[in-house]
C-alpha positions as a printed Julia matrix, in Angstrom:
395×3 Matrix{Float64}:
   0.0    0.0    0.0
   3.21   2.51  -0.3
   5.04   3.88  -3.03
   8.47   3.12  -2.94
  10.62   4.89  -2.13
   8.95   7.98  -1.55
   6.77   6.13   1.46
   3.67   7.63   0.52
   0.39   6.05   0.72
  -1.09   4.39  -2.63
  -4.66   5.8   -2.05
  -5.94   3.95  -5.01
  -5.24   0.62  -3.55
  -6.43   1.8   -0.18
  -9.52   2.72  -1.61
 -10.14  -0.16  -3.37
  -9.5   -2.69  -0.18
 -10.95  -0.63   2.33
 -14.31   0.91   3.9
 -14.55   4.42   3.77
 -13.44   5.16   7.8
 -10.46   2.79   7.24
  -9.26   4.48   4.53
  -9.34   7.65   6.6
  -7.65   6.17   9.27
  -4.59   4.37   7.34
  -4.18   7.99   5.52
  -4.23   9.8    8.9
  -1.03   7.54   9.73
   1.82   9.74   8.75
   4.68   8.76   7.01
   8.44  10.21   6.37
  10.76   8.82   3.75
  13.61   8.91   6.46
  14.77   4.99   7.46
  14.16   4.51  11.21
  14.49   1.57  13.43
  11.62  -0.13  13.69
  10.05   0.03  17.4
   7.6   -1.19  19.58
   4.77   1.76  20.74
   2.25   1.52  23.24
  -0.26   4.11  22.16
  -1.8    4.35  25.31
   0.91   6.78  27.15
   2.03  10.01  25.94
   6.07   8.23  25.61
   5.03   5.49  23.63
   6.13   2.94  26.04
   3.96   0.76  28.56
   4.03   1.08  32.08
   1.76  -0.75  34.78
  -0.47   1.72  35.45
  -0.66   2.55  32.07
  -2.12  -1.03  31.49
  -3.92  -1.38  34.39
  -5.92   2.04  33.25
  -6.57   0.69  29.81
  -7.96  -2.78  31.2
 -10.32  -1.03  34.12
 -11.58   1.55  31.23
 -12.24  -1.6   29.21
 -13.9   -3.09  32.35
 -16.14  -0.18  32.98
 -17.44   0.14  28.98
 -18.55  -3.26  28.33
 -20.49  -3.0   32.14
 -21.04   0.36  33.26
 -23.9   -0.87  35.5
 -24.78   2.3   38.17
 -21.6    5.1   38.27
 -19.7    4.77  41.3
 -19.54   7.32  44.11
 -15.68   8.11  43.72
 -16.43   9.18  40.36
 -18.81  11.38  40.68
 -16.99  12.95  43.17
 -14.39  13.61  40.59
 -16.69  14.65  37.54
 -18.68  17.6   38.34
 -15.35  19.24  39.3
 -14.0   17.79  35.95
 -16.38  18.83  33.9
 -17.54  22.52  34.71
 -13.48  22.84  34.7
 -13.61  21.29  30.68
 -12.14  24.09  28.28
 -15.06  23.42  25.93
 -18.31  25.15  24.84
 -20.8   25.42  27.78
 -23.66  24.01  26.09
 -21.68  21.09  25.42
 -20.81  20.63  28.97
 -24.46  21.5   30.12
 -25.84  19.06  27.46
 -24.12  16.18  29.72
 -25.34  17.39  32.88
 -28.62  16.86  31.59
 -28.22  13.79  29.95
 -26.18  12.5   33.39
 -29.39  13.5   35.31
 -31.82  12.17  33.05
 -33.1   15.73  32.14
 -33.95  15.92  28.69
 -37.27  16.27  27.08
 -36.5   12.73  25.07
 -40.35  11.85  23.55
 -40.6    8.79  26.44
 -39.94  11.02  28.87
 -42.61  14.22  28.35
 -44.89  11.03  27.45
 -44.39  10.02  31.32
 -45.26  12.99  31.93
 -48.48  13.5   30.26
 -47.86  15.33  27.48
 -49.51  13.84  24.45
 -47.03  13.14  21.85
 -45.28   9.75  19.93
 -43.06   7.69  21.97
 -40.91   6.5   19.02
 -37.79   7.57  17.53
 -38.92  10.1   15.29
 -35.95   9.11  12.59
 -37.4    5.12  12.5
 -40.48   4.93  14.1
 -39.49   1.76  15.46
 -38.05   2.03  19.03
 -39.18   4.22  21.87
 -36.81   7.12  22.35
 -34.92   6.95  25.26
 -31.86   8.95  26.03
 -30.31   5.69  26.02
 -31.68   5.61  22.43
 -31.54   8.55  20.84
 -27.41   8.49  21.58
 -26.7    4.74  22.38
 -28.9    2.26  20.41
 -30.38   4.47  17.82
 -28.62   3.24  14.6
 -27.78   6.75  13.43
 -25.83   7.5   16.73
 -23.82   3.98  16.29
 -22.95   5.19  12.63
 -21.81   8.43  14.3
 -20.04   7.23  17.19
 -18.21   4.47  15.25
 -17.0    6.56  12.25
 -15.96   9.4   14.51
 -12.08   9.07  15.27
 -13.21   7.78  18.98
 -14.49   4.37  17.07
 -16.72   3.38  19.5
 -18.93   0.56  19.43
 -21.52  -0.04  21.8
 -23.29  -2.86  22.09
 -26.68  -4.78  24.04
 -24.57  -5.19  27.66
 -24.0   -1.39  27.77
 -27.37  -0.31  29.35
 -26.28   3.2   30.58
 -25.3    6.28  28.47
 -25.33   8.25  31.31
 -22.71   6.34  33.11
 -20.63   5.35  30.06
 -20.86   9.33  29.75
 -19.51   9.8   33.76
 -17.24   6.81  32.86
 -15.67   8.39  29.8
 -15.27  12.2   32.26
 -13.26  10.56  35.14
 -11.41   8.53  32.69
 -10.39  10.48  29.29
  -8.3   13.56  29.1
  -9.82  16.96  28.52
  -9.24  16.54  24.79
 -10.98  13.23  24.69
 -13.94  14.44  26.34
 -14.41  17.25  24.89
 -14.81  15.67  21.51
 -17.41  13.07  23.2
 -19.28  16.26  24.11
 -19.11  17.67  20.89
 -19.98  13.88  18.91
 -22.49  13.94  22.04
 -24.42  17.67  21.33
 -24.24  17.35  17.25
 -26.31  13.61  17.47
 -28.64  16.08  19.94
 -28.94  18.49  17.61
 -29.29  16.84  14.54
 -32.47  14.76  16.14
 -33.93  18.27  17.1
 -33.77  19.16  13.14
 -35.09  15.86  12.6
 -38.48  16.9   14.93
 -38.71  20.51  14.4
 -37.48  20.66  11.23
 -38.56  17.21   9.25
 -34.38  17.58   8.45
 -32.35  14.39   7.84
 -28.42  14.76   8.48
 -26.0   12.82   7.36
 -24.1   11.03   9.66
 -20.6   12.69   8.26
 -22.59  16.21   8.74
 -23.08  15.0   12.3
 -19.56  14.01  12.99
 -18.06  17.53  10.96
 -20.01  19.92  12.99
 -18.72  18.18  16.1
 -15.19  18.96  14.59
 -15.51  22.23  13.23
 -17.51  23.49  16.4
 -15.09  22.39  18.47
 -11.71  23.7   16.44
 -13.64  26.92  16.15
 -13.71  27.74  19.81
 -10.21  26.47  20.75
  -9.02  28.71  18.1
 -11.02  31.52  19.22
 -10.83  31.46  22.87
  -7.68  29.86  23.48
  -4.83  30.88  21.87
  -3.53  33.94  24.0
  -3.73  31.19  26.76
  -1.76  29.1   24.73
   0.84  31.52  24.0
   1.48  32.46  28.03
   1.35  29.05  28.98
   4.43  28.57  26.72
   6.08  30.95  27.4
   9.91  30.27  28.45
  13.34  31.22  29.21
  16.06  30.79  27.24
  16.91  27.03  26.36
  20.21  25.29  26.49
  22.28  25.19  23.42
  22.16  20.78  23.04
  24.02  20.84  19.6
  26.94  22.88  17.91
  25.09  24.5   14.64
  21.42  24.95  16.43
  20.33  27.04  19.25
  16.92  28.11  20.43
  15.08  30.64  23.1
  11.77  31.33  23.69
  11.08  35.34  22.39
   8.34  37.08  23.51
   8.13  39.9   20.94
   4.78  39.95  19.22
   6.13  41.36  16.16
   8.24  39.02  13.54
  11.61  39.93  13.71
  14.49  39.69  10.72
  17.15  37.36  11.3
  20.91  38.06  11.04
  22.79  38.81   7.74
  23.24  35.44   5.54
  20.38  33.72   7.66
  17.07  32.63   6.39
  14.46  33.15   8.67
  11.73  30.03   8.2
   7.89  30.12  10.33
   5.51  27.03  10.03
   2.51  27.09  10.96
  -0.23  24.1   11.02
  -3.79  24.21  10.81
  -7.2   21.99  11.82
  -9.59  23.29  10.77
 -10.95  20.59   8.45
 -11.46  17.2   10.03
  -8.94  14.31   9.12
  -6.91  17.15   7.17
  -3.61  19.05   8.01
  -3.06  22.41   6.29
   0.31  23.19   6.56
   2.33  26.41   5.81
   5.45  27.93   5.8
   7.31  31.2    4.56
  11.24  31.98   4.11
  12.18  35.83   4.01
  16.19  37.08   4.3
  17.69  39.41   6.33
  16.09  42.55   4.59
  12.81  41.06   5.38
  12.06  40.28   1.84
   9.83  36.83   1.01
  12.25  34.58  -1.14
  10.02  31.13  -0.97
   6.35  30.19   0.18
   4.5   27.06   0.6
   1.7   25.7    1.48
   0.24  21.84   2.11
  -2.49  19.88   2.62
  -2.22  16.07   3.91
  -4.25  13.59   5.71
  -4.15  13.66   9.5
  -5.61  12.82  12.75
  -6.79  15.41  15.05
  -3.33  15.96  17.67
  -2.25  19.57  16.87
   1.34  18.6   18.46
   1.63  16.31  15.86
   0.59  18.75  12.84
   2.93  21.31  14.27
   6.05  18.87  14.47
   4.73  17.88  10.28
   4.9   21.59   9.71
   8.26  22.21  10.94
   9.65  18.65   9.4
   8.14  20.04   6.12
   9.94  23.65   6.49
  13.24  21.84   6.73
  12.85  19.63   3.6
  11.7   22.74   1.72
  14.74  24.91   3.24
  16.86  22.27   1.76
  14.94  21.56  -1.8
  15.78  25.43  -2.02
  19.56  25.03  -0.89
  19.35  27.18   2.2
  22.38  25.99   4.56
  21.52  28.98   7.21
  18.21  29.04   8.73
  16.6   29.84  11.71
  13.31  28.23  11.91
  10.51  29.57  13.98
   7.37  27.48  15.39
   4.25  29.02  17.78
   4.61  25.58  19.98
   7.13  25.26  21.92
   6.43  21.6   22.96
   7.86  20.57  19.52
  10.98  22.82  19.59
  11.38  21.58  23.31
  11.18  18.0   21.71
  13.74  18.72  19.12
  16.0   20.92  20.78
  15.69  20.24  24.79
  14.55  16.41  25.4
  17.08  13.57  25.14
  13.96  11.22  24.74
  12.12  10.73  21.51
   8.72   9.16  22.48
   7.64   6.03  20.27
   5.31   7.27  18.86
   4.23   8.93  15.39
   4.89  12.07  16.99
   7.99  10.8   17.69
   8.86   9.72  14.46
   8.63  13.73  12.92
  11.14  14.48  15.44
  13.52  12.04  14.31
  12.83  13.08  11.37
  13.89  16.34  11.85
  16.95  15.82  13.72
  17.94  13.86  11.11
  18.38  16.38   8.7
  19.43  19.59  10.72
  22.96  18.08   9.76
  22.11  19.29   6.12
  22.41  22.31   7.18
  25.62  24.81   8.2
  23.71  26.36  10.72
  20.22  25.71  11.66
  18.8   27.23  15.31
  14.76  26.89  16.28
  13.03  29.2   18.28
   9.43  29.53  19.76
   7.41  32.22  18.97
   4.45  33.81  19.94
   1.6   32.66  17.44
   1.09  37.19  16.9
   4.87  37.06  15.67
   4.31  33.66  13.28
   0.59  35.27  11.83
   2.57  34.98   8.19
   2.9   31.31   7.98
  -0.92  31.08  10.36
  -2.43  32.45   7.19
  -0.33  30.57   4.96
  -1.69  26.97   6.87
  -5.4   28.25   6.81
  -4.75  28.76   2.48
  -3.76  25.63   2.36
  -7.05  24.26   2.6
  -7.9   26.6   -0.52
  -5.06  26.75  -2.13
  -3.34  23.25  -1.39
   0.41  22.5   -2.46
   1.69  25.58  -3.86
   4.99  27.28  -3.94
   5.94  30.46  -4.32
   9.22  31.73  -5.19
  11.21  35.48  -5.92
C-alpha cells in the first residue's frame, strides 16, 4: 500500500480494499521517507512505552465500557469538578449534565409525563426514544459514534449512556472528552432538526459539525492562553550549529545577515486534514520562498505542528538554504527537538527524528518559539492551504 521509495500512501489501492473510515484512518497515519528503526509503541501513554499503570488504566476503562452498571460514588466525586473545569463550549458541557441527570425532554420522557405526543424515535419509528436511544442504540448515533475518530462501538450489555458518559469524564483527558461532548451535542442536535425541522443529516454532517464546532472555539478562545502558557526562558544550546530561546516579541523579527528566517505554521480546521504552511524571508525582510500543504491527519495539533516544521526543513533544503533559523508558535515541539534527550515512540515521535535527522544538512540551523502574533505569516499561509493546497511560491 506505499510507493516506494517515496513512502507515501497508494490511495488507489487503499480505496479499493478498504471501507470508507479505514481508509481515513490508514491515511491519517503519517509517514516520512527517512529509514528509522523499527520500534515497539504503546499508544496508550504520551512516551510510547507501557508502564503498569498505564495497562492497568486501559484494562479497568475496558472493564467499565462493556459493564457500566450504576456510576460509582468516587467518580462522581471527581466529575462535576471535571467537567464545569472542561475548556469546551458550555452548552456542550451542560448538554451532559442533563443527559447525566436524566433531564432531557426525550419523547418517552414528556410522554411520562403526560404530554400527548409519539413515543418512538422520530428518525425510525421503530423504538421508543430513550436517552439511552436517541445516543446509544439508535442506529444513526452507532454510525456516528463508530465513524468518529473515537471508534466506538456499543453494544446490548452497555445499558447506561449516562454512566458510560460519567465513565468516559473521570477517565479520558480533557481533549478526549471534549470531543465526546461535541460527537455527544451534534447527534442532539441533529435529532432536534429531525423533529422541528422534518431535516435528515447525514451522519458525516453529524460528525463535521462536532469537529468544526469544536476547532472553532479552541481557536477563538484559546490561543492567548496558549501563548502564556508557553512561554519560556532561554533554552540550552544541546548541539553545535542549532540554538533556540523562547522570544516574547509579538512582532516578527528579521534574522541576522546570511540567515534565512523560516515560520511554520499548522492548521485543523478541516477534520482528518492538516493544512500546513510555511514562509522563508532574508535578512532585509524580503519573502524569497512560500508554501503551502495539505495532507491527511488525525486530530493531535502537536503532531501537525512537528509535520509543519519537518516540512519547512525539507523545503529549506529543496531550495539550498544551509543557514536558517526556523521559527514554530509551539514550543512543545521545539522543546522536543531541541531540549529532550527522549524521543517518544510514537508517530509524533517519528517527525522528530525526522527532523533531527536532517538539521545536519544544514551549516547552521537554530529553532526558536514564537508567539503565534509574531508567526501570523505562515498562520495564514496553513489556513490557504485548505484553498489553495500545495503551492509554492518563489522570488
Amino acid at each position: 500500500m506505499l510507493f516506494h521509495p517515496y513512502k507515501c500512501w497508494n490511495s488507489d489501492i487503499i480505496n479499493q480494499l478498504f471501507l470508507p473510515f479505514e481508509r481515513d484512518l490508514i491515511k491519517q497515519t503519517p509517514l516520512i521517507p527517512e529509514t528509522l528503526e523499527d520500534q515497539l509503541m504503546w499508544p496508550h501513554s504520551k512516551e510510547g512505552i507501557y508502564t503498569v499503570k498505564s495497562g492497568y488504566n486501559l484494562i479497568k476503562f475496558w472493564k467499565n465500557a462493556e459493564s457500566p452498571s450504576s456510576t460509582h460514588t468516587d467518580a462522581y466525586n471527581k466529575v462535576w469538578k471535571k467537567l464545569w473545569a472542561l475548556p469546551t463550549i458550555p452548552r456542550h458541557k451542560i448538554l451532559l449534565w442533563r443527559i447525566i441527570h436524566q433531564a432531557l425532554p426525550v419523547r418517552s420522557a414528556l410522554s411520562k409525563r403526560g404530554i400527548q405526543c409519539l413515543i418512538q424515535c422520530p428518525r425510525y419509528l421503530q423504538k421508543e426514544e430513550t436517552i439511552n436511544h436517541v445516543f446509544m442504540n439508535c442506529p444513526h448515533a452507532t454510525r456516528i459514534w463508530f465513524g468518529s475518530k473515537l471508534g466506538v462501538r456499543f453494544d446490548q450489555r452497555q445499558g447506561n449512556f449516562s454512566d458510560w458518559i460519567v465513565h468516559a469524564i473521570n477517565t479520558l483527558n480533557e481533549e478526549d472528552i471534549s470531543y465526546v461532548a461535541a460527537i455527544t451535542y451534534s447527534i442532539w442536535f441533529a435529532r432536534n432538526l429531525k423533529v422541528f425541522e422534518d431535516k435528515n443529516c447525514e451522519d458525516s454532517w453529524v460528525i463535521n459539525k462536532a469537529w468544526v464546532s469544536l476547532k472553532e472555539y479552541q481557536m477563538a478562545n484559546t490561543i492567548e492562553q496558549t501563548q502564556n502558557q508557553y512561554q519560556q526562558a532561554e533554552l540550552p544550546n544541546p548541539n553545535h550549529n542549532q540554538h533556540t530561546h523562547t522570544t516574547n516579541n509579538r512582532r516578527w523579527t528579521r534574522p541576522s545577515n546570511g540567515i534565512i528566517k523560516i515560520n511554520c505554521d499548522a492548521n485543523l480546521a478541516r477534520e482528518g486534514r492538516w493544512g500546513l504552511g510555511t514562509v522563508c524571508r532574508d535578512s532585509k525582510g524580503i519573502h524569497v520562498a512560500a508554501a503551502t500543504w495539505e495532507i491527511h491527519g488525525c486530530s493531535d495539533p502537536t503532531m501537525a505542528e512537528a509535520c509543519a516544521l519537518y516540512k519547512a526543513m525539507k523545503f529549506a533544503q529543496e531550495r539550498g538554504f544551509r543557514e536558517v533559523e526556523i521559527e514554530s508558535d509551539c514550543s512543545r515541539v521545539i522543546d522536543m527537538v531541541v531540549k529532550s534527550q527522549i524521543t517518544p515512540r510514537s508517530y509524533l515521535g517519528n517527525f522528530i527524528l525526522g527532523i533531527k535527522c536532517n538539521i545536519s544538512f544544514f551549516r547552521k540551523c537554530g529553532f526558536r518559539h514564537i508567539r503565534r502574533e509574531a508567526n501570523r505569516a505562515a498562520h495564514v499561509l496553513a489556513s490557504l492551504a485548505h484553498i489553495e493546497p500545495n503551492k509554492v511560491w518563489l522570488e
